[in-house]
C-alpha positions in Angstrom: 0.0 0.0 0.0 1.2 3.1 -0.6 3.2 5.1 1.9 1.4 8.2 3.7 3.6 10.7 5.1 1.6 14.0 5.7 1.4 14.3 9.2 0.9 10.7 9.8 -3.3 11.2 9.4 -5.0 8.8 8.3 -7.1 8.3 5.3 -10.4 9.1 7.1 -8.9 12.1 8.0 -7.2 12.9 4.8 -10.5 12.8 3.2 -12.3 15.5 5.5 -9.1 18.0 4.3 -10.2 17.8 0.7 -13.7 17.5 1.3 -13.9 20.5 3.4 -11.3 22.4 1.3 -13.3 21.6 -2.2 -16.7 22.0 -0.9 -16.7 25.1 1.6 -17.6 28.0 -0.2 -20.9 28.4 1.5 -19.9 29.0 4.9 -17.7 32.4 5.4 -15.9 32.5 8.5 -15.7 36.5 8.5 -16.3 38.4 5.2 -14.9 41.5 6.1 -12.4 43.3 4.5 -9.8 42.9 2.8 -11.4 39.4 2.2 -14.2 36.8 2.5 -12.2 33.6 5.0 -13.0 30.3 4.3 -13.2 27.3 6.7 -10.2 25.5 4.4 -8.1 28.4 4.7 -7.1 27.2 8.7 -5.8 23.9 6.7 -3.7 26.3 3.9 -2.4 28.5 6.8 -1.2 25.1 8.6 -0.2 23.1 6.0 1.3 25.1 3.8 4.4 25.8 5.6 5.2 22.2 6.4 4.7 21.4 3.2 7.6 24.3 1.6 9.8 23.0 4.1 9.2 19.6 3.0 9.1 19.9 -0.9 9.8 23.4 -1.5 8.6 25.8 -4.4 7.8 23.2 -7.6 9.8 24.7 -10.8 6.4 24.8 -12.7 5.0 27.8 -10.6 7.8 29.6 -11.3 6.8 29.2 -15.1 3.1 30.0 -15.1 3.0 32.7 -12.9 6.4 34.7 -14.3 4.3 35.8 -17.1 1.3 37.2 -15.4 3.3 38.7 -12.5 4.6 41.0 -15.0 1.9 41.5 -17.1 -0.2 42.5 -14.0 2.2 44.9 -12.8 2.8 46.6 -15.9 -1.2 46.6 -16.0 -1.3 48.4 -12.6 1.0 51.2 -13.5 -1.3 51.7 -16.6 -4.1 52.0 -14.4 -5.8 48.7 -16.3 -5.8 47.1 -12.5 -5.9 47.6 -9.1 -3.2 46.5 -7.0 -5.0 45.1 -4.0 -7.2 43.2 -6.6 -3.8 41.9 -8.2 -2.7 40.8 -5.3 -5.3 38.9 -3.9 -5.9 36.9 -7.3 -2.7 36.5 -8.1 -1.5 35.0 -4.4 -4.7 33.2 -3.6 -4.9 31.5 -6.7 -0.8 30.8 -6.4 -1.6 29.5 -2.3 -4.5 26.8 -3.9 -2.4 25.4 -6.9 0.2 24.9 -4.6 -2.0 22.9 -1.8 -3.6 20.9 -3.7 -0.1 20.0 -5.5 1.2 19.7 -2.1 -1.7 16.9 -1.3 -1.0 15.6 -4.9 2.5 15.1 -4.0 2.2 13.4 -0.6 -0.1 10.8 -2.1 2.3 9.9 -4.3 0.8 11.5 -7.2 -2.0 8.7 -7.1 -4.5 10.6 -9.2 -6.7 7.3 -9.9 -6.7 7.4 -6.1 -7.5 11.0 -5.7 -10.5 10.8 -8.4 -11.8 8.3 -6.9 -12.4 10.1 -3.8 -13.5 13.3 -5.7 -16.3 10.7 -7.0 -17.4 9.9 -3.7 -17.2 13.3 -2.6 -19.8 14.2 -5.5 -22.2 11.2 -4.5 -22.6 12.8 -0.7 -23.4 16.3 -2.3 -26.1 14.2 -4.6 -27.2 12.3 -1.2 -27.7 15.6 0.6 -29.2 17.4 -2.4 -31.7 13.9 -2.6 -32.4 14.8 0.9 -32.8 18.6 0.5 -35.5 17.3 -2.4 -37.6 15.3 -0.5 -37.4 17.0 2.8 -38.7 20.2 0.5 -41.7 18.2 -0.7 -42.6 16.9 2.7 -42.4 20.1 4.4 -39.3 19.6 6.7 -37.7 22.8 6.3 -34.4 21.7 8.5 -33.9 19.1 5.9 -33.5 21.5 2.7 -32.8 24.7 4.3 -29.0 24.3 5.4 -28.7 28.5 6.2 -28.7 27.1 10.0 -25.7 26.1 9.1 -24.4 28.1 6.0 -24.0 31.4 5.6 -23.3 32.0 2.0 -26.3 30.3 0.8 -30.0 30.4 -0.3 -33.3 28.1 -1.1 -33.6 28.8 -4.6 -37.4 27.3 -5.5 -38.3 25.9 -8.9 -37.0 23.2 -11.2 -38.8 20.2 -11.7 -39.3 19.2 -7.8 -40.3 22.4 -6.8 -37.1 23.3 -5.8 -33.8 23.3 -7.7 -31.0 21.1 -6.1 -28.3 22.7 -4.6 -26.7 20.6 -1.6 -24.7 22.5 0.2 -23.0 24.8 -2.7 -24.2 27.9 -3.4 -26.5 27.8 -6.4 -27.4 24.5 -8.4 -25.1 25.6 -11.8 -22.6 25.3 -9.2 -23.5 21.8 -8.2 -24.6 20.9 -11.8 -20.7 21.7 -12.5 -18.7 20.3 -10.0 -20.5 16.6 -10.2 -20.4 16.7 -14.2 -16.9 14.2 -14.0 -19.2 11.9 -11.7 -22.2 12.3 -13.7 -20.1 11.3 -16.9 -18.6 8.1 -14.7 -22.1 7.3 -13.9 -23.9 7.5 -17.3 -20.4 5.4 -18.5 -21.4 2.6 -15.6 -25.0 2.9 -17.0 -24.2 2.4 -20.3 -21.3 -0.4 -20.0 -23.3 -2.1 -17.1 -20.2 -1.5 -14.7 -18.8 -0.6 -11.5 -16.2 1.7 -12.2 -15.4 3.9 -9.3 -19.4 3.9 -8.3 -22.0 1.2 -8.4 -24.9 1.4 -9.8 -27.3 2.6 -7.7 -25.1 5.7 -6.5 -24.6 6.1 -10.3 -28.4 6.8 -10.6 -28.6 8.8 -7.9 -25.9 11.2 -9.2 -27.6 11.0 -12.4 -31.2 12.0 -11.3 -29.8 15.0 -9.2 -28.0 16.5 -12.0 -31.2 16.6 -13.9 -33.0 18.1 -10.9 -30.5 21.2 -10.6 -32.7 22.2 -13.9 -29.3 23.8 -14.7 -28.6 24.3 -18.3 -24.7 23.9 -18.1 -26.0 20.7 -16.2 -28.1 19.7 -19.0 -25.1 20.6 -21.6 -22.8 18.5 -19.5 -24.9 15.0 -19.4 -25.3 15.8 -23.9 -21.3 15.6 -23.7 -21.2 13.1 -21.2 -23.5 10.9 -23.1 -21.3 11.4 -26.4 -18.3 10.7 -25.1 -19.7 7.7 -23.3 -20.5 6.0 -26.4 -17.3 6.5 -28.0 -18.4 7.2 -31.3 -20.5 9.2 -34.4 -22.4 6.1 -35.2 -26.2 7.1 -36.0 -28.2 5.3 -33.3 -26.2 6.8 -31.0 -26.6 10.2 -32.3 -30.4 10.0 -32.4 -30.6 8.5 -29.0 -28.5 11.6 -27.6 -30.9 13.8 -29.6 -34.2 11.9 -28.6 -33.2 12.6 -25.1 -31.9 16.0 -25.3 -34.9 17.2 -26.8 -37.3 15.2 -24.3 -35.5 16.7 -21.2 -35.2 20.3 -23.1 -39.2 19.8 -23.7 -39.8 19.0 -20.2 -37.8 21.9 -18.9 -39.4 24.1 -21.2 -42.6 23.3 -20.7 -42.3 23.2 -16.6 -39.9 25.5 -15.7 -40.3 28.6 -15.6 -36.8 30.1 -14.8 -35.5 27.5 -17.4 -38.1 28.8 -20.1 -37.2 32.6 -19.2 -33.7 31.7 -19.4 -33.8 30.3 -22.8 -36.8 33.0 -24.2 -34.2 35.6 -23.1 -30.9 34.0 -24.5 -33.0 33.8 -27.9 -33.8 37.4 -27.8 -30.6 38.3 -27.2 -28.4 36.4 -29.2 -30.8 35.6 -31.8 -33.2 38.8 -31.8 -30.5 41.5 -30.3 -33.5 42.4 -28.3 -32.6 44.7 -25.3 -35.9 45.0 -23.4 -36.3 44.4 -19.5 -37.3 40.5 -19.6 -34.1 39.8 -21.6 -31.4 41.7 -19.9 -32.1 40.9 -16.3 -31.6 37.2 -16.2 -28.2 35.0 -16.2 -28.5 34.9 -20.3 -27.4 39.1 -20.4 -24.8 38.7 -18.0 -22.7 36.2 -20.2 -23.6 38.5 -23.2 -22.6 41.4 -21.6 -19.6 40.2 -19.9 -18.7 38.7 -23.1 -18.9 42.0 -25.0 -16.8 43.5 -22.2 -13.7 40.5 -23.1 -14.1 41.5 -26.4 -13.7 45.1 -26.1 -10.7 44.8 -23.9 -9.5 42.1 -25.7 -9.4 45.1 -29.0 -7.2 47.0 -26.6 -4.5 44.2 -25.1 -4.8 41.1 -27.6 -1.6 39.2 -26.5 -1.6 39.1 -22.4 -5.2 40.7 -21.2 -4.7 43.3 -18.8 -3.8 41.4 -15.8 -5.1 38.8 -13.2 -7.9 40.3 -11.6 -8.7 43.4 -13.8 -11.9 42.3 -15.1 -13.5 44.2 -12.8 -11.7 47.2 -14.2 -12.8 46.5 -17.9 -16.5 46.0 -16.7 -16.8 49.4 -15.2 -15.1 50.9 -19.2 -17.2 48.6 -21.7 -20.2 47.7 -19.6 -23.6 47.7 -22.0 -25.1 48.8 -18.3 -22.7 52.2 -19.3 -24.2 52.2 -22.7 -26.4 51.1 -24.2 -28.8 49.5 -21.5 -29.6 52.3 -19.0 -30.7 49.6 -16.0 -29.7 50.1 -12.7 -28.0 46.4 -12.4 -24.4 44.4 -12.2 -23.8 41.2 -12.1 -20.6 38.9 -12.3 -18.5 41.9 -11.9 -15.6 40.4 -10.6 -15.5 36.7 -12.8 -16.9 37.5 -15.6 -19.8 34.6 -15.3 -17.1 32.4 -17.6 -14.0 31.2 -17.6 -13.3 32.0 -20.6 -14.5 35.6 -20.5 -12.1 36.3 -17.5 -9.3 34.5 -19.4 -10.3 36.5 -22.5 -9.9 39.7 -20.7 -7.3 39.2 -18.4 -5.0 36.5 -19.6 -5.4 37.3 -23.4 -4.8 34.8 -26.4 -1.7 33.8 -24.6 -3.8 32.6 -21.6 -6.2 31.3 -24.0 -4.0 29.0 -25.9 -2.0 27.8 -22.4 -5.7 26.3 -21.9 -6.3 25.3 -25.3 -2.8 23.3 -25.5 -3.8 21.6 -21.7 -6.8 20.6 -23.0 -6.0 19.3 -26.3 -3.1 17.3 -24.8 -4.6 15.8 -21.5 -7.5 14.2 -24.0 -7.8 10.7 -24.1 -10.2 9.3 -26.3 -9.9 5.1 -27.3 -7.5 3.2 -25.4 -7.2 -0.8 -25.2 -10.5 -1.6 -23.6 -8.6 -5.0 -22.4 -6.4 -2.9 -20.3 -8.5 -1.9 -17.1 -5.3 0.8 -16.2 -5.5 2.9 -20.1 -9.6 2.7 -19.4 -9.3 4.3 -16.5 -6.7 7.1 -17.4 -9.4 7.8 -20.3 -12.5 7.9 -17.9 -10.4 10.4 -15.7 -9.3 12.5 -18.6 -12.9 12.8 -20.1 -14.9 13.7 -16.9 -12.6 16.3 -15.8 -13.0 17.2 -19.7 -16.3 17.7 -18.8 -16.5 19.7 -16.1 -13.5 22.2 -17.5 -15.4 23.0 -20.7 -18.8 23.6 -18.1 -16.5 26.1 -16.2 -15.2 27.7 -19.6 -18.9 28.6 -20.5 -20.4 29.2 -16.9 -17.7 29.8 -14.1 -15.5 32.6 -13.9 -13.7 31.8 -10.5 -10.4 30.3 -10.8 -10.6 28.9 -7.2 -14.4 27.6 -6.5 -14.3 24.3 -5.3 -11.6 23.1 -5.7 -10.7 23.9 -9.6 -7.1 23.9 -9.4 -7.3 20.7 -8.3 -8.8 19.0 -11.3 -6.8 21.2 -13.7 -3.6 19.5 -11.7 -5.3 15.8 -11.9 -6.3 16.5 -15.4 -2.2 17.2 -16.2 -0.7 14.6 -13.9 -3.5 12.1 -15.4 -2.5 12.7 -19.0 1.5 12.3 -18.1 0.8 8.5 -16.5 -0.9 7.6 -19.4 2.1 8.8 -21.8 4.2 6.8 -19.7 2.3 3.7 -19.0 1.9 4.5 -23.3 5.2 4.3 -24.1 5.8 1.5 -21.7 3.8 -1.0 -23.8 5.1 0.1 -27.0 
């Protein structure tokens, strides 16, 4: 069995450290200034220092963070950011890739091991949100209303159960998101009729709770899943995935309300360039407005963005809320709503591409279905697939739950199966 070293704890206790550091965002400790503090930051503010005195500073920081240090700085004496902002992404972001490749490191860069784990961790946020659903419909407020207990959180009624699923993150995109690798392994399991990392039954459960965030990134996630599951373009396939895409769209549509707003108003948007009330004060405006705000500052600073954190900064210049719509709201000021909008603005093309290139080259798509170790480096590479191109469209945090860690399991999982590749040839 492999050796454990970090602070001799034991694997039960190991366990609570990730789940509490990937899945803490709702509860703030103290949210004054100059920052909101987490619950996980007591195990950064620990661990941290043993583990620099153990390891210290991995070359590979050094690399991706040269760039952007100097970028940002230059970006602050243009007045293009703010140096507290700067600062604060730029550190925090630098403090979580290097715990979680800390942890990484002291389980002997296990990643099947790790994944495996994150898998479980996703089926007791499906168990709690199962809970939260039926405690909802039988009136048992304690059972779906967790703000007892969490601060940063909210009911948010709706969906197809008359509430949308949410566990114990913030909003149910968020939750939609973050199970999207376990949803894939459990539509897989479905599919092949096997056990891999989950069993059945917790397969449907994860499954079932997806569909009942009434998310649309959710809904986008399980039509990916559900292609790459199958492997290929063959025609049955195709029309299944479209004969259940368009029955779940249908029954949204047709049910939900929130879902039917959001997709009226993304159509008269995008479709219609219709500015009126109903279509500007929903989620769909804020991707199309943050979107228009990349673009303009990406006009201004193609190559590097204008720095780690200065989106902020471009919102308040290009804003349509400036302009062209004269309504008294802001949303996503900070992130952007998108991934790829905050990279767009902030990190530029060169940003863009660094994802691009880590994307393109942690892909695994057939492997030797005889060899139980290549089939599981490709199940790991296409759920965290997944969930990254859920965060490009809807998640502009680089931190929330525990990103950095499935960008880092997503690298190290693509390296073992070069290696393991190259062993058999």
């Amino acid at each position: 069995m492999t050796n454990f070293k970090l602070l001799n704890k034991s694997f039960s206790q190991f366990k609570v450290i990730l789940f509490v550091s990937l899945f803490s965002y709702s509860y703030v400790v103290f949210d004054n200034s100059p920052f909101e503090f987490y619950a996980h930051y007591f195990f950064y503010l620990i661990l941290i220092p043993i583990f620099l005195f153990r390891h210290g500073i991995p070359k590979f920081m050094l690399y991706v963070f040269s760039i952007p240090l100097i970028v940002g700085l230059i970006h602050i004496i243009l007045n293009n950011n703010n140096i507290f902002t700067f600062i604060k992404i730029i550190g925090g972001l630098s403090v979580t890739i290097l715990f979680f490749y800390y942890i990484i490191r002291e389980l002997e860069f296990s990643v099947s091991l790790i994944f495996s784990w994150y898998i479980q961790f996703c089926f007791i946020l499906s168990l709690i949100g199962l809970i939260q659903v039926l405690s909802y419909n039988l009136g048992f407020k304690i059972g779906y209303d967790y703000r007892w207990i969490l601060n940063k959180w909210g009911v948010i009624e709706g969906g197809l159960a008359g509430i949308r699923v949410n566990s114990i993150l913030s909003e149910p995109t968020y939750l939609a998101t973050v199970i999207s690798p376990a949803m894939y392994v459990a539509l897989r399991n479905i599919i092949t009729n096997e056990n891999l990392f989950i069993n059945r039954f917790k397969s449907i459960i994860i499954i079932i709770i997806s569909i009942l965030t009434t998310s649309t990134i959710g809904y986008l996630g399980l039509i990916l899943s559900l292609l790459l599951c199958t492997e290929t373009v063959r025609l049955r396939y195709i029309v299944f995935g479209v004969l259940i895409s368009v029955f779940a769209f249908s029954l949204a549509y047709n049910y939900v309300d929130d879902f039917s707003q959001r997709v009226n108003a993304a159509k008269g948007l995008w479709i219609d360039s219709d500015f009126k009330i109903s279509n500007t004060n929903n989620s769909s405006f804020v991707l199309y407005n943050n979107l228009h705000i990349a673009q303009e500052n990406l006009k201004n600073y193609p190559f590097f963005g204008t720095g780690l954190g200065s989106h902020e900064i471009a919102f308040k210049k290009f804003s349509l809320t400036k302009s062209l719509i004269q309504y008294d709201f802001e949303f996503n000021i900070k992130d952007g709503n998108s991934l790829f909008v905050r990279l767009c603005s902030e990190t530029g093309l060169v940003g863009l591409i660094f994802i691009l290139v880590l994307l393109i080259k942690g892909f695994i798509y057939k492997v030797d279905k005889s060899n139980f170790k290549m089939v599981e480096h490709k199940v790991i590479s296409q759920s965290i697939f997944v969930l990254i191109l859920l965060v490009l469209i809807r998640q502009g945090n680089y931190m929330l739950n525990g990103l950095p860690l499935l960008f880092l399991l997503y690298y190290f999982n693509s390296i073992h199966y070069k290696e393991k590749l190259n062993h058999i040839e």
